[in-house]
VOPAGU-2260 file (C-alpha; in pm, 1 decimal, decimal comma):
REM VOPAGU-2260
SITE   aa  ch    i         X         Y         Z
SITE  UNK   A    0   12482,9  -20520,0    -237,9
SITE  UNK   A    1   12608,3  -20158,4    -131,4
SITE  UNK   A    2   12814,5  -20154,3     185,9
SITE  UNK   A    3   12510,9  -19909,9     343,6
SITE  UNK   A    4   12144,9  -19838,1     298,1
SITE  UNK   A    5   12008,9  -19639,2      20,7
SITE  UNK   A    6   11665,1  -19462,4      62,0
SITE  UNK   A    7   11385,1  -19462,4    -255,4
SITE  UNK   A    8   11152,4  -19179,8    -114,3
SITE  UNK   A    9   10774,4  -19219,2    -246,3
SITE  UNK   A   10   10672,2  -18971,3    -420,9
SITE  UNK   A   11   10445,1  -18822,5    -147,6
SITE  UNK   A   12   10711,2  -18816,8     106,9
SITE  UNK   A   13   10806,3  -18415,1     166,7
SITE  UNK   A   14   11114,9  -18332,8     -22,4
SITE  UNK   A   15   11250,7  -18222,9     330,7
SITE  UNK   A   16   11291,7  -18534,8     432,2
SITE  UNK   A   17   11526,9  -18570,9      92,7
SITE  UNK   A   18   11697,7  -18270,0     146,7
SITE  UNK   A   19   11788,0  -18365,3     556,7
SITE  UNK   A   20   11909,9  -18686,5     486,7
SITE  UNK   A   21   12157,7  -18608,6     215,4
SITE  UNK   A   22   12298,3  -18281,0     464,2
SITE  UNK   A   23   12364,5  -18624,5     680,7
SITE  UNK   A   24   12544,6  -18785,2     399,2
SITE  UNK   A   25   12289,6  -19075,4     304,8
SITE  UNK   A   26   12221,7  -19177,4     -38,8
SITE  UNK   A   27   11906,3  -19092,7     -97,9
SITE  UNK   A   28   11633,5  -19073,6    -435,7
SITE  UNK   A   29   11238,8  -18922,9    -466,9
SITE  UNK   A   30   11033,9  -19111,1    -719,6
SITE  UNK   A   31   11007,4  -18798,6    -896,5
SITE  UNK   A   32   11413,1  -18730,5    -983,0
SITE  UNK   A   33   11386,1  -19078,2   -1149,3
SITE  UNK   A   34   11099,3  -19037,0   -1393,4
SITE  UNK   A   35   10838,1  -19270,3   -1155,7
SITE  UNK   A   36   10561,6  -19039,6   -1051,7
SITE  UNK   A   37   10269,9  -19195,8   -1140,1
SITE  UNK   A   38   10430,9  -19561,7   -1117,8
SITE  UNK   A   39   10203,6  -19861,4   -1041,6
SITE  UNK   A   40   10304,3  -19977,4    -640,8
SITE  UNK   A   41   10497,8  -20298,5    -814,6
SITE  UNK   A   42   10670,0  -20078,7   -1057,5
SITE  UNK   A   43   10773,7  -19895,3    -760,9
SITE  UNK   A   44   10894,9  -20186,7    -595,3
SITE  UNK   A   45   11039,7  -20373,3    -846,9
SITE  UNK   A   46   11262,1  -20031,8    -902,6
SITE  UNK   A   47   11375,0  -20015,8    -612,8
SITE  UNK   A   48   11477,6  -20403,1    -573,5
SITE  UNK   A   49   11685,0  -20345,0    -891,6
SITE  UNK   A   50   11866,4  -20062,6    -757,6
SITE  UNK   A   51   11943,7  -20253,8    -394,0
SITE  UNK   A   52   11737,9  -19924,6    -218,5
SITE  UNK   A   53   11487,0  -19941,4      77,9
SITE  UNK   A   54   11143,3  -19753,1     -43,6
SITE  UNK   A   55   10994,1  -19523,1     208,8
SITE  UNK   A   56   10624,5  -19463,3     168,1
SITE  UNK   A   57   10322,2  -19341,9     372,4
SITE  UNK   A   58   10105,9  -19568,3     121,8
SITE  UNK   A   59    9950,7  -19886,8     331,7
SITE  UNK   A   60    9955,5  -20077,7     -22,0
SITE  UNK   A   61   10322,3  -20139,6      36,3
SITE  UNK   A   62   10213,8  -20332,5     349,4
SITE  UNK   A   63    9958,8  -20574,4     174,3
SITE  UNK   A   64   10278,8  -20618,2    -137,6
SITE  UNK   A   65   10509,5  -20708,5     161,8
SITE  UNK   A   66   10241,9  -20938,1     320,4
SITE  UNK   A   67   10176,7  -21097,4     -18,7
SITE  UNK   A   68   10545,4  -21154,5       2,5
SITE  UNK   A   69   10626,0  -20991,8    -317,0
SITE  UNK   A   70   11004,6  -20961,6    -318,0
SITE  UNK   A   71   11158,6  -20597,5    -224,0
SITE  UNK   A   72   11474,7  -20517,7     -50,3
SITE  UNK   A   73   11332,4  -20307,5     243,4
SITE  UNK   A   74   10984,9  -20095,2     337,2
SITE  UNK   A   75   11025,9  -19796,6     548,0
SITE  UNK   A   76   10682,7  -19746,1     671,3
SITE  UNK   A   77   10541,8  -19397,8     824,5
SITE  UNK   A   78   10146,7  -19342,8     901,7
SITE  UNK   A   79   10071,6  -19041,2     683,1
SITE  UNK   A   80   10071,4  -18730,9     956,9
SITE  UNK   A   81   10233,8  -18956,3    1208,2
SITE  UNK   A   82   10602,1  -18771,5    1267,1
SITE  UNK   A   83   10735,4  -18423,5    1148,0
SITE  UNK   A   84   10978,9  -18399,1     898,7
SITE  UNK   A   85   11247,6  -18377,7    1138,4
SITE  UNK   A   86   11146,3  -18707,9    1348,7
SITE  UNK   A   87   11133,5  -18913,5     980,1
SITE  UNK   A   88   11476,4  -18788,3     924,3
SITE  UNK   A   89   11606,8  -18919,7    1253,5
SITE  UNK   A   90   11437,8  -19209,8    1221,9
SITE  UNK   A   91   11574,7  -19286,2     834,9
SITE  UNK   A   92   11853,8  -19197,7     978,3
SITE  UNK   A   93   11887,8  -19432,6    1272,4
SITE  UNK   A   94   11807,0  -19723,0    1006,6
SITE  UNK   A   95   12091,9  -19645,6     828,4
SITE  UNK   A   96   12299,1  -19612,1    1113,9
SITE  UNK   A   97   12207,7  -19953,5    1237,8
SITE  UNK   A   98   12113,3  -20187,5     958,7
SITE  UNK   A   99   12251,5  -20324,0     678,0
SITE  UNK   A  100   12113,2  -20335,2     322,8
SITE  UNK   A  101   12112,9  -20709,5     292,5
SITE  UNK   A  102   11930,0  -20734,6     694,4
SITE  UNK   A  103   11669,5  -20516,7     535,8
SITE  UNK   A  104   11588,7  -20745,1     252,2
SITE  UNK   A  105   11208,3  -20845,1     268,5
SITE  UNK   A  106   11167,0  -20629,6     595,4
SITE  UNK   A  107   10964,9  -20342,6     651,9
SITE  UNK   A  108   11059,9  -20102,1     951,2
SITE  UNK   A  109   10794,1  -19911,6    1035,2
SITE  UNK   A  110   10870,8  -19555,6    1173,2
């Protein structure tokens, strides 16, 4: 497990929020640098549970996978509209300030 969180952006997630975090130094990946636009929501999951990364999604689907307990290693959650680009970068951010990779196992935070 990596000493600090790693972020799996969806692919609808603005590619500000990308571009903010890794000016802050986090580790972070869109769906679409990795070939999975288009990806089925367990393909997505199951992705990022093999590379140890916390998926952040607007998509309320990830919310009935986690409440179906399907394994994942961490759901950042945002209501689509609900914060700026600027507020979901602080509040990524403030995850990976405070959290751990293996706390967020099977968690989602929502934002």
């Amino acid at each position: 497990m990596p000493d600090r969180i790693r972020f799996y952006l969806d692919e609808h997630i603005s590619k500000g929020v990308l571009l903010g975090l890794r000016r802050r130094g986090v580790d972070v990946i869109r769906a679409q640098d990795v070939g999975m636009s288009g990806a089925t929501d367990l393909e997505q999951l199951a992705y990022a549970q093999r590379g140890e990364l916390v998926f952040v999604t607007h998509d309320n689907d990830f919310l009935r996978a986690h409440r179906q307990k399907i394994a994942h290693s961490g759901i950042a959650f945002c209501d689509q509209g609900a914060l700026g680009v600027g507020e979901m970068i602080d509040a990524l951010f403030l995850i990976f300030e405070v959290i751990s990779p293996e706390e967020m196992v099977g968690r989602v935070e929502f934002l």
